[in-house]
Backbone as JSON, one array per atom type, in Angstrom:
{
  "sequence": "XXXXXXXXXXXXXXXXXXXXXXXXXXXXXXXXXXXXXXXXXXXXXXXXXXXXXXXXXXXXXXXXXXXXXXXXXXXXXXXXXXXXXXXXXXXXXXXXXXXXXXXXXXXXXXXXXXXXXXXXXXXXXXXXXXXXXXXXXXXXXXXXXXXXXXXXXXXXXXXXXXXXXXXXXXXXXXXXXXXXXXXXXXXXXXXXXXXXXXXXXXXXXXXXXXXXXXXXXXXXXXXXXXXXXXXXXXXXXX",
  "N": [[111.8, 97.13, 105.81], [112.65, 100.07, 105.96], [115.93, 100.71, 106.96], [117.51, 101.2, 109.7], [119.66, 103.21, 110.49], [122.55, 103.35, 112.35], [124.0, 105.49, 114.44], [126.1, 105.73, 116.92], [127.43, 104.02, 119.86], [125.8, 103.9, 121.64], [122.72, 103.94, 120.5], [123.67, 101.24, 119.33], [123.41, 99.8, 121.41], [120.56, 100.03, 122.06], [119.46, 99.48, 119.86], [120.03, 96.91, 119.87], [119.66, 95.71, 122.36], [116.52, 96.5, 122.24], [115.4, 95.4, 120.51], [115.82, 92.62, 121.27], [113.92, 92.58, 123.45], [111.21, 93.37, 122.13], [110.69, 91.12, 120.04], [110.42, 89.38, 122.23], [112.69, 87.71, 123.41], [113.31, 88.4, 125.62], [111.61, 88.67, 128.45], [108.41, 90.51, 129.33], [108.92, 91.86, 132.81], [110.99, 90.57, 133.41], [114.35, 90.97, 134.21], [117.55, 93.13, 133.11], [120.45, 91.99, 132.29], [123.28, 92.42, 134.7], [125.1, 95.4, 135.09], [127.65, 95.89, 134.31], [128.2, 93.29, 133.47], [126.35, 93.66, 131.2], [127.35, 95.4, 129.59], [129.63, 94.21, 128.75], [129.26, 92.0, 127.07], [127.81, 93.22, 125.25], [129.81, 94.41, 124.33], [130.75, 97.38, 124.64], [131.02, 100.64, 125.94], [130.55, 101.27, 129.92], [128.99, 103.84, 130.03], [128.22, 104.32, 127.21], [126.39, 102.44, 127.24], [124.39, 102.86, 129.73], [123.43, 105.29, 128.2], [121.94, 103.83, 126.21], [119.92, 102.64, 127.26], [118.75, 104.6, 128.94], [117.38, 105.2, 126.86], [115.7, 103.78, 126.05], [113.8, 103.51, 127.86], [112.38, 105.93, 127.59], [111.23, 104.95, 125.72], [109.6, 103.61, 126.65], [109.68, 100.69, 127.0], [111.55, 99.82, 129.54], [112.25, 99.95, 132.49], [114.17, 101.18, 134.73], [115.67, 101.09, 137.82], [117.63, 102.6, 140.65], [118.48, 100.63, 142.78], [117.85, 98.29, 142.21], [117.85, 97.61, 139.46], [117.18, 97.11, 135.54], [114.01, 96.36, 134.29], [112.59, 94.65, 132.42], [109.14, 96.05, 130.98], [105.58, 95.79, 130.72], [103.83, 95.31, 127.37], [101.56, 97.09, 127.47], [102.56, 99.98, 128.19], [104.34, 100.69, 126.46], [105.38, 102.84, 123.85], [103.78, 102.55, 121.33], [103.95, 103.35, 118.74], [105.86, 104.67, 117.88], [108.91, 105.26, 115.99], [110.93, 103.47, 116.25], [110.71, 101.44, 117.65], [108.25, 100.47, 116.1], [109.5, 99.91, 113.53], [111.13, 97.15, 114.57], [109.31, 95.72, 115.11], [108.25, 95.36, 112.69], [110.43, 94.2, 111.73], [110.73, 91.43, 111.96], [108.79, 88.8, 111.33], [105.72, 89.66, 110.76], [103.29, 89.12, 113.03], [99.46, 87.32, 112.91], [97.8, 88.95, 114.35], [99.2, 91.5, 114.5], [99.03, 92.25, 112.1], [96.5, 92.56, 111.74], [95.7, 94.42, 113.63], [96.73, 97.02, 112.3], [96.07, 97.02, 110.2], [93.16, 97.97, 110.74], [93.86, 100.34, 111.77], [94.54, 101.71, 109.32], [92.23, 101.72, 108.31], [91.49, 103.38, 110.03], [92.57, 105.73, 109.49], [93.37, 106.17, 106.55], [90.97, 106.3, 104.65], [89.62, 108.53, 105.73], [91.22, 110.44, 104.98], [91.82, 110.22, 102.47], [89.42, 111.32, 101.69], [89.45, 113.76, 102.54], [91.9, 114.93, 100.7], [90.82, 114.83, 98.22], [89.2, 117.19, 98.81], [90.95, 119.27, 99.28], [93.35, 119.07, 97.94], [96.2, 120.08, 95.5], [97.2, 121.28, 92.57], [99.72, 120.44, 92.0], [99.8, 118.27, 93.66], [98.06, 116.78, 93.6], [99.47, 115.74, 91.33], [101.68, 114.33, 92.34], [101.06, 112.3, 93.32], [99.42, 110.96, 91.15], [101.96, 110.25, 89.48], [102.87, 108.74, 91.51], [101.09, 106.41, 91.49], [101.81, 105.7, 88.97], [104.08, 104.8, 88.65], [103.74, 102.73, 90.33], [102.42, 101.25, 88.1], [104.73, 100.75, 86.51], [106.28, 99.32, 87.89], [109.0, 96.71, 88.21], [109.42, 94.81, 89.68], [108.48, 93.26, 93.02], [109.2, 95.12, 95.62], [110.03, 97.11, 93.98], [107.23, 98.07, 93.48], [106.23, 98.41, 95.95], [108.03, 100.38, 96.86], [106.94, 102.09, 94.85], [103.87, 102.04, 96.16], [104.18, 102.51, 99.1], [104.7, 105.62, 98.64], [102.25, 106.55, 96.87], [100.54, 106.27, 99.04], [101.71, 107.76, 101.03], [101.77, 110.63, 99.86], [99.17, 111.15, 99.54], [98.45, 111.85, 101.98], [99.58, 113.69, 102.28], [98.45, 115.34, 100.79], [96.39, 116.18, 101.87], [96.29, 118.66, 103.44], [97.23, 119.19, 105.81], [98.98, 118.97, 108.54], [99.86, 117.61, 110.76], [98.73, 114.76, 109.87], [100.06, 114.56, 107.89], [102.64, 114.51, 109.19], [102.44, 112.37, 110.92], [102.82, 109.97, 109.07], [105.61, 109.74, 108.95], [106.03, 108.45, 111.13], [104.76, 106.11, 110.91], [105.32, 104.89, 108.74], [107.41, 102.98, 108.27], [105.73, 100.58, 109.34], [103.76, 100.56, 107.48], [105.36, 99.83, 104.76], [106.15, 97.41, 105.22], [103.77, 96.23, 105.31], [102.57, 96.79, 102.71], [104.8, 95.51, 101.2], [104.44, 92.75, 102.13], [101.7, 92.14, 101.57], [101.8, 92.21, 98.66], [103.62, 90.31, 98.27], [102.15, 87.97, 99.12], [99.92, 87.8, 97.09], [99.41, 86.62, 93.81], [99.64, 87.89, 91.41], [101.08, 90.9, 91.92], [100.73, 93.06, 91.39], [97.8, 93.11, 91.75], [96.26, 94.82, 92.73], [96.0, 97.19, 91.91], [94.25, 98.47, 89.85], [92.11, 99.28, 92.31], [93.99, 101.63, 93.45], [94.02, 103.26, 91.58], [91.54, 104.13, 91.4], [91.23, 105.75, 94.18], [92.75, 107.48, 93.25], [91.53, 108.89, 91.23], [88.95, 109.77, 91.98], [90.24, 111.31, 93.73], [91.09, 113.35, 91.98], [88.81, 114.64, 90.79], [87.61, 115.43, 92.79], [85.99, 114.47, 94.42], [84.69, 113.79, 97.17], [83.44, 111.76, 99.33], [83.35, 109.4, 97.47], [86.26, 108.93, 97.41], [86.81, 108.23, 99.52], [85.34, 106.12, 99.85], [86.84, 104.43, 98.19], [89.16, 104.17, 99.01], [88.25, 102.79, 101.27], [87.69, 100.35, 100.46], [90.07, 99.69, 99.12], [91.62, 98.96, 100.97], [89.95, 96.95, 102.31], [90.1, 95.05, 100.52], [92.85, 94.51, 100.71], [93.0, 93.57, 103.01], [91.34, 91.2, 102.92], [93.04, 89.44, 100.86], [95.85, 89.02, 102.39], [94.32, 86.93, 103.78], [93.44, 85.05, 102.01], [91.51, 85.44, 100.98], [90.3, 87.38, 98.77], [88.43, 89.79, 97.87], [85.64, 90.07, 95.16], [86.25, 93.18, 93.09], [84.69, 96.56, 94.07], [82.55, 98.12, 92.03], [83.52, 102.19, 90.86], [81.88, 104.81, 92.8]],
  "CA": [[111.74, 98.13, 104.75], [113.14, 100.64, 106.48], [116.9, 100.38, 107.7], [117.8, 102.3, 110.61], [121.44, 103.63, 110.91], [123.26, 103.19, 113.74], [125.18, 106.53, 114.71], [127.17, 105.38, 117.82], [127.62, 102.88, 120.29], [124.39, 103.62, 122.14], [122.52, 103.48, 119.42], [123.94, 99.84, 119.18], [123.03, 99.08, 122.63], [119.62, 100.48, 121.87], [118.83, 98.61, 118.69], [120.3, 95.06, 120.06], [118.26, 95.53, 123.15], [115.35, 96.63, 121.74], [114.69, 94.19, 119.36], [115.48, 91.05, 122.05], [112.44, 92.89, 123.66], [109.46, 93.05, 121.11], [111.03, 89.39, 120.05], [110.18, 88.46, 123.54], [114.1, 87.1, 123.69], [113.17, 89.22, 127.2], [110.39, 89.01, 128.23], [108.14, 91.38, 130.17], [108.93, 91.53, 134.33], [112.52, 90.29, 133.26], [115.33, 91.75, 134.63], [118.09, 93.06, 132.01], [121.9, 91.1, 133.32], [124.08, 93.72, 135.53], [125.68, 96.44, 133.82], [128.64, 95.14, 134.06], [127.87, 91.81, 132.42], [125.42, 93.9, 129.87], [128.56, 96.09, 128.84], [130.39, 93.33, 128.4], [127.95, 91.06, 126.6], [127.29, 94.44, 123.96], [131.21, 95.32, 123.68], [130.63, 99.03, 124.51], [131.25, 101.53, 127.49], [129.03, 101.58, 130.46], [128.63, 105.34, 129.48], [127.15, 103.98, 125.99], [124.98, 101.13, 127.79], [123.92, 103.92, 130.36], [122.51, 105.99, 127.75], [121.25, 103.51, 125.17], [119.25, 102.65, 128.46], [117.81, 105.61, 128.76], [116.56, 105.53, 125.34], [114.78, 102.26, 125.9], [113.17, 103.99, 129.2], [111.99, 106.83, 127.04], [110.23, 104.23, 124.93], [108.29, 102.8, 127.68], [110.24, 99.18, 126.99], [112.41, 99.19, 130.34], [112.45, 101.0, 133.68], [115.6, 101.13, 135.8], [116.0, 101.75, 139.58], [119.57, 102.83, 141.57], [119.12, 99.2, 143.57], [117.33, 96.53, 141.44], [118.65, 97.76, 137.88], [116.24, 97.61, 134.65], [113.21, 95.9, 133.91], [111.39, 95.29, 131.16], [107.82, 97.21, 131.44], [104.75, 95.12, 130.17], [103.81, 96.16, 126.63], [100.74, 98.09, 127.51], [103.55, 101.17, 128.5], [105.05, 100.86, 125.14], [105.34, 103.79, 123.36], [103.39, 101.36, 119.96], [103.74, 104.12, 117.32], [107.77, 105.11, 118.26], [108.99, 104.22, 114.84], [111.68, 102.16, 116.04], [109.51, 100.05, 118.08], [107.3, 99.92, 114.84], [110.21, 98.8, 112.55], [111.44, 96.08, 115.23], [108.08, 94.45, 114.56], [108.11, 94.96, 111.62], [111.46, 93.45, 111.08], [109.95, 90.25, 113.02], [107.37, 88.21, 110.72], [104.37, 90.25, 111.5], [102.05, 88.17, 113.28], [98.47, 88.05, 112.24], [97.3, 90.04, 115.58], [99.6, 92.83, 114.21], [98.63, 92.86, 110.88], [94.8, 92.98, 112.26], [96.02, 95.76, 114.36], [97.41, 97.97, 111.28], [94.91, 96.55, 109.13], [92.46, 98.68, 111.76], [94.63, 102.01, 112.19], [94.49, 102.36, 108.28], [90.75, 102.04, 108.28], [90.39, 104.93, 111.14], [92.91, 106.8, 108.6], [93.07, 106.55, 105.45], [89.48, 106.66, 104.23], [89.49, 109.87, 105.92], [92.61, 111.33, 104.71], [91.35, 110.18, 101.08], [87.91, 112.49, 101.51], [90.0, 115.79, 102.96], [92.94, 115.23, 99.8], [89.44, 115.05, 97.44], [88.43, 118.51, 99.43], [92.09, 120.0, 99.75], [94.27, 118.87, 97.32], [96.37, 121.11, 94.96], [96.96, 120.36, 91.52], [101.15, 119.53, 92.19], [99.91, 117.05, 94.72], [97.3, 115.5, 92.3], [100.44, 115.11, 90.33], [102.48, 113.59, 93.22], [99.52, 111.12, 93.57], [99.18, 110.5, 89.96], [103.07, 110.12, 89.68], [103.14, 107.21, 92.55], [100.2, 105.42, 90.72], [102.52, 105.82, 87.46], [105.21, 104.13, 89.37], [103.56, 101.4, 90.59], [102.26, 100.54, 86.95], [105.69, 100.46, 85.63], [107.26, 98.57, 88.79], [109.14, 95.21, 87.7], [109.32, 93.67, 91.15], [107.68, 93.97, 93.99], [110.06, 95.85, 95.98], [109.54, 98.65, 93.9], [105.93, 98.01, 93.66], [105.76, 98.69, 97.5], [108.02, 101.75, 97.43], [106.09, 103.03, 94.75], [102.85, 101.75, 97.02], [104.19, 103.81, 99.78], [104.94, 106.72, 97.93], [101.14, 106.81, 96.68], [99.71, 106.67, 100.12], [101.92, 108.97, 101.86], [101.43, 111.38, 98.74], [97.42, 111.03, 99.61], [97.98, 112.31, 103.26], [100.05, 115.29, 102.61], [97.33, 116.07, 100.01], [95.05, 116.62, 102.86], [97.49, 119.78, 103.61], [96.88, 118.75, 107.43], [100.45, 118.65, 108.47], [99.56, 116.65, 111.47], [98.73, 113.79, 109.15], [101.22, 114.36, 106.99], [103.89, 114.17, 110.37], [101.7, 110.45, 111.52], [103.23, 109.14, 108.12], [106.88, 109.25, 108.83], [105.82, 107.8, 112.56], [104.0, 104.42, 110.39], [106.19, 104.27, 106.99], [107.92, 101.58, 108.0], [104.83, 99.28, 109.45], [102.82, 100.37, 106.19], [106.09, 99.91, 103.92], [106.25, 96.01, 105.51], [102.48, 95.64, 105.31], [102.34, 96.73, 101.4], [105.17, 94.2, 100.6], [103.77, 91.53, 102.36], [100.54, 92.04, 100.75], [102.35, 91.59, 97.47], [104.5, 88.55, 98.48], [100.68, 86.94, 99.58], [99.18, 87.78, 95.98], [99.6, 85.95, 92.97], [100.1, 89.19, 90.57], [101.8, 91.75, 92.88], [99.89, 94.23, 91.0], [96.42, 93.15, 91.66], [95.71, 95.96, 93.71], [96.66, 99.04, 90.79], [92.6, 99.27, 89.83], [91.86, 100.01, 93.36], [94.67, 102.64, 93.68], [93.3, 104.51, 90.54], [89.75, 104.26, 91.74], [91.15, 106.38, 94.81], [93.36, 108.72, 92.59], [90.58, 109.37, 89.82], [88.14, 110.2, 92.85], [90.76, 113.12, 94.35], [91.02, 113.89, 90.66], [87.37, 114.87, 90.51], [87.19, 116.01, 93.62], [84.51, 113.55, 94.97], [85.06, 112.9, 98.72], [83.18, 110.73, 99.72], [83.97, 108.47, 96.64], [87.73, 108.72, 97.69], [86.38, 107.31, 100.93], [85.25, 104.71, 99.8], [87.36, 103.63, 97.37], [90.18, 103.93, 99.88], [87.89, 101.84, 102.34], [87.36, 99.4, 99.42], [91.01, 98.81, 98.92], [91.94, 98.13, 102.71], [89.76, 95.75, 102.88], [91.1, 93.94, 99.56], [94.64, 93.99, 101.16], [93.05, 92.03, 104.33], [91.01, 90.29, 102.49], [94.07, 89.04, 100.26], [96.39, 88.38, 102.98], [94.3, 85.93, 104.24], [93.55, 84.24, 100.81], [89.58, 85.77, 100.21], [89.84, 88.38, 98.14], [86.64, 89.9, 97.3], [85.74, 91.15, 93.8], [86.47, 94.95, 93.19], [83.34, 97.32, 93.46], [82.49, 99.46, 90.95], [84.05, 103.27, 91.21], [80.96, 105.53, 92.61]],
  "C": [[112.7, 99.28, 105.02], [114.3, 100.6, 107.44], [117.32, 101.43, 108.77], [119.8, 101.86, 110.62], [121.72, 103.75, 112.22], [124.73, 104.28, 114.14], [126.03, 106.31, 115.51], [126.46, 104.18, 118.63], [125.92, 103.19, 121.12], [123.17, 103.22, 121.87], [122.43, 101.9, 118.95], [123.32, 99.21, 119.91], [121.18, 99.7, 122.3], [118.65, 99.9, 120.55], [118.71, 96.98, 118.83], [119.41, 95.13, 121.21], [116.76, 95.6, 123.12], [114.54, 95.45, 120.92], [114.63, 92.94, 120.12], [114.02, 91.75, 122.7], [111.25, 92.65, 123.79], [110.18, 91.79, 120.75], [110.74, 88.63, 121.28], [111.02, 87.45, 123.8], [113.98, 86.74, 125.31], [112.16, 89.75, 127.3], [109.9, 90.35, 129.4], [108.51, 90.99, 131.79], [110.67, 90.89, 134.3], [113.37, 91.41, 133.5], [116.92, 91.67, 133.58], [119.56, 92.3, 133.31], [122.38, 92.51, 133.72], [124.86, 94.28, 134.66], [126.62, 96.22, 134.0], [128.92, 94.89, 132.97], [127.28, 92.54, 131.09], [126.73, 94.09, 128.32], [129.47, 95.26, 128.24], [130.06, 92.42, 127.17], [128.15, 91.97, 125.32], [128.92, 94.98, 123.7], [131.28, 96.84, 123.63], [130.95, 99.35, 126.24], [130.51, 101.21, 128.23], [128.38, 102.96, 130.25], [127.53, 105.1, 128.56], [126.29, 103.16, 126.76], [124.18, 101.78, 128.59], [122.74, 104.57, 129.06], [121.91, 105.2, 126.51], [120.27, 102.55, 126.12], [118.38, 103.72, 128.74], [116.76, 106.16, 127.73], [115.58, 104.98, 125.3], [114.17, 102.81, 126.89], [112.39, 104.87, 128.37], [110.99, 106.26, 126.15], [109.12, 103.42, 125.21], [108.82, 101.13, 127.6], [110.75, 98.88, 128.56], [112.14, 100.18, 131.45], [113.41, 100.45, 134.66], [115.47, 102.02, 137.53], [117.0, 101.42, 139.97], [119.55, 100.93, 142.02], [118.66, 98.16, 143.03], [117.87, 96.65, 140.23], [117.23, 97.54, 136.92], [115.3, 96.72, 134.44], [112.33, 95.69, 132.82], [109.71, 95.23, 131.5], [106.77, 95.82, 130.34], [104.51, 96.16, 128.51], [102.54, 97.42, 126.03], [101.34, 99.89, 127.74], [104.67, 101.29, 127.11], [104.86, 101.96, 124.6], [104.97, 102.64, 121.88], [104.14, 101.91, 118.8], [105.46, 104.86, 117.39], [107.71, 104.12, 117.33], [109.94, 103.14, 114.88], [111.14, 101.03, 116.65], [108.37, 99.38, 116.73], [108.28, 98.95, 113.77], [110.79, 97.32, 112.91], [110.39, 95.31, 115.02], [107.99, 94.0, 113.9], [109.41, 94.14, 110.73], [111.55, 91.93, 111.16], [109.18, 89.74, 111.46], [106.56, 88.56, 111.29], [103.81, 89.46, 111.75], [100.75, 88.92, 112.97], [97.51, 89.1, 113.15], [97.89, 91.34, 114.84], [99.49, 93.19, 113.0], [97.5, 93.19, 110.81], [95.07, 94.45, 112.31], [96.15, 96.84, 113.2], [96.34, 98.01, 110.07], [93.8, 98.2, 109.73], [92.92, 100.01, 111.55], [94.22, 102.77, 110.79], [92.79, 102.69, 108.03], [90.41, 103.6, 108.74], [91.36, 105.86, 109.9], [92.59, 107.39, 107.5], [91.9, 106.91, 104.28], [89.26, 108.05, 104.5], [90.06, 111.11, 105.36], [92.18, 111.06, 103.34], [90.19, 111.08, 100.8], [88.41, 113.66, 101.1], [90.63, 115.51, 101.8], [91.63, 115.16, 98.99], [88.84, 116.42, 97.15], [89.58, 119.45, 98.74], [92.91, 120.18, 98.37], [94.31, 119.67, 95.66], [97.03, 120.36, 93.9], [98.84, 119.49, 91.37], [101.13, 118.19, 93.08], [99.16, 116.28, 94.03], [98.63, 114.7, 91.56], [101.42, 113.93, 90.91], [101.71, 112.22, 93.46], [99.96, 110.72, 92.24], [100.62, 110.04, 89.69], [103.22, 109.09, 90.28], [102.37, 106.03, 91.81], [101.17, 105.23, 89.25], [103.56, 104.64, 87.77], [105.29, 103.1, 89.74], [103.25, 100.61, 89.13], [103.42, 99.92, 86.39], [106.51, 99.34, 86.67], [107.43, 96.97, 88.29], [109.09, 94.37, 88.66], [108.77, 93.93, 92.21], [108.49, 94.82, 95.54], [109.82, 97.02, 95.56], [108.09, 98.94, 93.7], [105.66, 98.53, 95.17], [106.45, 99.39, 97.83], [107.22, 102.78, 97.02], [104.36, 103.27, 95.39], [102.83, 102.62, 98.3], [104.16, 104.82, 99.9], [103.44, 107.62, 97.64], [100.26, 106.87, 98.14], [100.22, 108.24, 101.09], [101.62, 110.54, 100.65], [99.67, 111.96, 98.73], [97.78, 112.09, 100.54], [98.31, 113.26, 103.25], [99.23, 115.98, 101.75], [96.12, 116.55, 100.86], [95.87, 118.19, 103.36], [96.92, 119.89, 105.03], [98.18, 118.28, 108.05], [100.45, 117.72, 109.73], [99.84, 115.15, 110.83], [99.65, 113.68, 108.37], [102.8, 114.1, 108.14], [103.69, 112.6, 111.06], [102.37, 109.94, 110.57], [104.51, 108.96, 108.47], [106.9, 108.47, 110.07], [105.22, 105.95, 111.94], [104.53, 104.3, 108.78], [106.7, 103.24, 107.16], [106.93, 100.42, 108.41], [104.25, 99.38, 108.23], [104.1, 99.72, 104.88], [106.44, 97.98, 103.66], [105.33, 95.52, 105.23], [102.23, 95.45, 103.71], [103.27, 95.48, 100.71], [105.13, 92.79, 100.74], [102.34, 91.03, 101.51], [101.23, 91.5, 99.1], [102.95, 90.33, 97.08], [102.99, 87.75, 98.17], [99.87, 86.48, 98.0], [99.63, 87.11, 94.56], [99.98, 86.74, 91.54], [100.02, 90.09, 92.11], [100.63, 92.77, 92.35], [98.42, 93.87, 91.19], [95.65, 94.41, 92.29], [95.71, 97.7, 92.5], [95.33, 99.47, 90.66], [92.13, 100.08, 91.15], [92.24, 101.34, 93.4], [94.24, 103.63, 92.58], [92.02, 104.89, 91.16], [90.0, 105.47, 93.07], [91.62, 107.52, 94.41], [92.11, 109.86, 91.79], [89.42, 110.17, 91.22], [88.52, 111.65, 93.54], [90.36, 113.83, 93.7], [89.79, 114.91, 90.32], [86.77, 115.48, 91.91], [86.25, 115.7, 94.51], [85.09, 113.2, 96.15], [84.91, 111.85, 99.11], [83.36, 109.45, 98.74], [85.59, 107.83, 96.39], [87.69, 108.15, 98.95], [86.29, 106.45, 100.8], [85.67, 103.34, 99.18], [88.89, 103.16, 98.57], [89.4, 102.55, 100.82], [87.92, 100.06, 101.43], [88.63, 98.82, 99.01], [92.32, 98.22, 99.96], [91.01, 97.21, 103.01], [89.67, 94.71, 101.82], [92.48, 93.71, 99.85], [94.24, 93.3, 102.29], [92.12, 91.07, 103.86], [92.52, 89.09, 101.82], [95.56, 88.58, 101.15], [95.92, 87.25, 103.65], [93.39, 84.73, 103.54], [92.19, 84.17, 100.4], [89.26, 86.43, 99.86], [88.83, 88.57, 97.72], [86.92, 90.63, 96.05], [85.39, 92.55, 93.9], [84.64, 95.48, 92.73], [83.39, 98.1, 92.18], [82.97, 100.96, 91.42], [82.77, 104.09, 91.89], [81.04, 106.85, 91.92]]
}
């Protein structure tokens, strides 16, 4: 979903290594080839391979010592939520462990973050909300169905005016941005999901918390239901 730009050569060396990585090209306890050979291998400086090395160290992927050279680190030392580690996954065919996983995260979130924007939320952000839901109605493909899908969630969280939460979103836009258009690929109308997304809007709307709770909870677990082909029928709004 999310393309990352590539400002310089480290950068390069930092995106091509990274990704053999989480692909498990290289695996954990593996030793990267001599910097030399790497430099060579990646067409860049050792300067650039040096510091697009250091980047990958910073991410918990690799650890380097003066006399053995770099390793890659098991992925319990991963930095998970480092968005480029998130989009490398997500650039992968999510496996269904990691769509569990995300499946999960949104639970502990967004239900919550749907109550407080219920509590919080100011009437330009209702609009920003109501606006994304507008967006998805009109979307012809699902592409833009799942930016305007993104649009409406992250639009929720900054409605909680909890800038915290609203700073976690640009850290998981691109796993949620992969997860919403997968969900759509999976479904048979892309749009099956739009009732839900009102049911959580109309609930801010009104100011009902806990009914934005649960409608949120109610339509995370129709997107894992629906990826794995058992959608359940939609509740009623409370």
């Amino acid at each position: 979903m999310k393309r990352i730009e590539l400002r310089n050569l480290h950068d390069q060396v930092t995106q091509e290594i990274g990704q053999r990585i989480i692909s498990g090209t290289i695996k954990p306890g593996e030793y990267l080839p001599k910097e030399e050979l790497l430099a060579q291998t990646l067409s860049v400086s050792r300067s650039a391979l040096r510091e697009g090395l250091k980047v990958l160290g910073s991410k918990g992927l690799i650890e380097t010592k003066q006399k053995t050279g770099s390793r890659v680190r098991e992925p319990r030392f991963w930095k998970q939520l480092d968005s480029d580690i998130l989009a490398w996954r997500c650039a992968l065919m999510p496996t269904q462990d990691f769509v569990d996983k995300l499946v999960e995260m949104r639970e502990v979130i967004e239900p919550a973050a749907a109550a407080s924007a219920a509590q919080r939320r100011s009437p330009a952000q209702l609009a920003k909300i109501k606006a994304a839901y507008q967006a998805m109605t009109d979307a012809l493909d699902q592409d833009a169905w799942a930016k305007a899908d993104l649009s409406f969630h992250e639009s929720v969280l900054e409605a909680t005016n909890n800038e915290l939460l609203g700073s976690l979103f640009s850290v998981i836009d691109a796993a949620l941005g992969t997860f919403f258009l997968l969900s759509a690929q999976t479904a048979k109308d892309f749009k099956y999901s739009l009732p839900r997304h009102f049911d959580v809007y109309d609930a801010i709307r009104l100011k009902q918390p806990e009914a934005a709770r649960a409608a949120m909870l109610d339509m995370i677990a129709d997107s894992r239901a629906n990826l794995k082909g058992i959608r359940a029928p939609r509740k009623p709004p409370r």
